[in-house]
N, C-alpha and C positions, 0 to 999 in steps of 0.2 A: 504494500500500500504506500502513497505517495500523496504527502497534502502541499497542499499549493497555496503562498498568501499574499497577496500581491498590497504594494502599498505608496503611497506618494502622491496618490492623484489630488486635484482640488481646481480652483479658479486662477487662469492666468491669462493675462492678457494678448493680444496677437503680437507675436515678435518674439516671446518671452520663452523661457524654459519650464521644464518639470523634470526630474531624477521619479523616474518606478522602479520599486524593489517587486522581486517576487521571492519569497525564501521558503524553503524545501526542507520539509521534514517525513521523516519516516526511512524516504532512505537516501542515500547522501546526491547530490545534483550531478555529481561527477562522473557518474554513469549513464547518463545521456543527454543526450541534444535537448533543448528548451527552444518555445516558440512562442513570440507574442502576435495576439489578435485583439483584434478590437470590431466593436459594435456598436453603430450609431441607432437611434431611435427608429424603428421602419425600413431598416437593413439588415442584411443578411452580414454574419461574421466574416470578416474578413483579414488578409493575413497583412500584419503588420514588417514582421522581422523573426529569423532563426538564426543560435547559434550553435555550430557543433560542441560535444562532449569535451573537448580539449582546449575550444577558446580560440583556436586560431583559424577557425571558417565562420562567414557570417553573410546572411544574405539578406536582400531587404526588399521591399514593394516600391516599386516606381514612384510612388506619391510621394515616399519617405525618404530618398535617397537623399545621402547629405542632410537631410536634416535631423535624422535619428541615428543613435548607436546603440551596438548593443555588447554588453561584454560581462561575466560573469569570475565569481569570486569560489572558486569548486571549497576553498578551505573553510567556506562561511556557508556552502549549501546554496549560494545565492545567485540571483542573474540581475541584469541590470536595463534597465532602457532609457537612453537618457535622449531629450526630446526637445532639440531647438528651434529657434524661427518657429515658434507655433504660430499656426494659419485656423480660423475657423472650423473650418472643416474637418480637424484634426480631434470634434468635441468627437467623443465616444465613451464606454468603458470598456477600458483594455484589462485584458485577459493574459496573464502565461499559461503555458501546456506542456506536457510533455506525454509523452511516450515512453511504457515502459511495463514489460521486458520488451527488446527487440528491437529493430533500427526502423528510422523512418525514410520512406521510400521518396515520399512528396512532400516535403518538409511544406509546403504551404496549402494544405487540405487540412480543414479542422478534423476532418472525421479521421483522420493517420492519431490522432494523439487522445490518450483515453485518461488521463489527469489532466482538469483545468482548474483553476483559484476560481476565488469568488467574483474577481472584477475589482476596480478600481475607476473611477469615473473621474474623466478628464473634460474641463471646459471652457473653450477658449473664446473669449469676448471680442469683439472688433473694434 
């Protein structure tokens, strides 16, 4: 079993940042690959950012590029997403996930990863 908690979300303004934690208990994060998603009101989930088991692969969704990073602490259990140039559009609650036992094939299909946190909700103002 694998619990997921995501945290850091809140109100900021466009332009501005946010740091989301997601931290991992039950069994330690450093065994596999993490994914963040997110979900606006009236939309279907969608994939934000994945990083591999080891920290040194990382992919991201076209909307985000450059403006999100992602990168994880395996000795603290923890992954990170850290979220610049926020734009509107960027309001949703985001989600970590993973997968686990087993490797993920399409690291950007929700349905690949059967551990997600509870969300964190992000909301950016004009």
């Amino acid at each position: 079993q694998v619990q997921l908690v995501e945290s850091g979300g809140g109100l900021v303004q466009a332009g501005g940042s946010l740091r989301l934690s997601c931290a991992a208990s039950g069994r330690t994060t450093s065994a596999y690959a993490m994914g963040w998603f997110r979900q606006a009101p009236g939309k279907e989930r969608e994939f934000v950012g994945y990083i591999n088991r080891g920290g040194y692969y990382t992919d991201y969704a076209d909307s985000v590029k450059g403006r999100f990073t992602i990168s994880r602490d395996n000795a603290k259990d923890s992954v990170y997403l850290q979220m610049n140039s926020l734009k509107p559009e960027d309001t949703a609650v985001y989600y970590c996930a993973t997968k686990y036992p087993g490797a993920l094939y399409d690291a950007g299909a929700p349905n690949e990863y059967n551990y997600w946190g509870q969300g964190t909700q992000v909301t950016v103002s004009s």
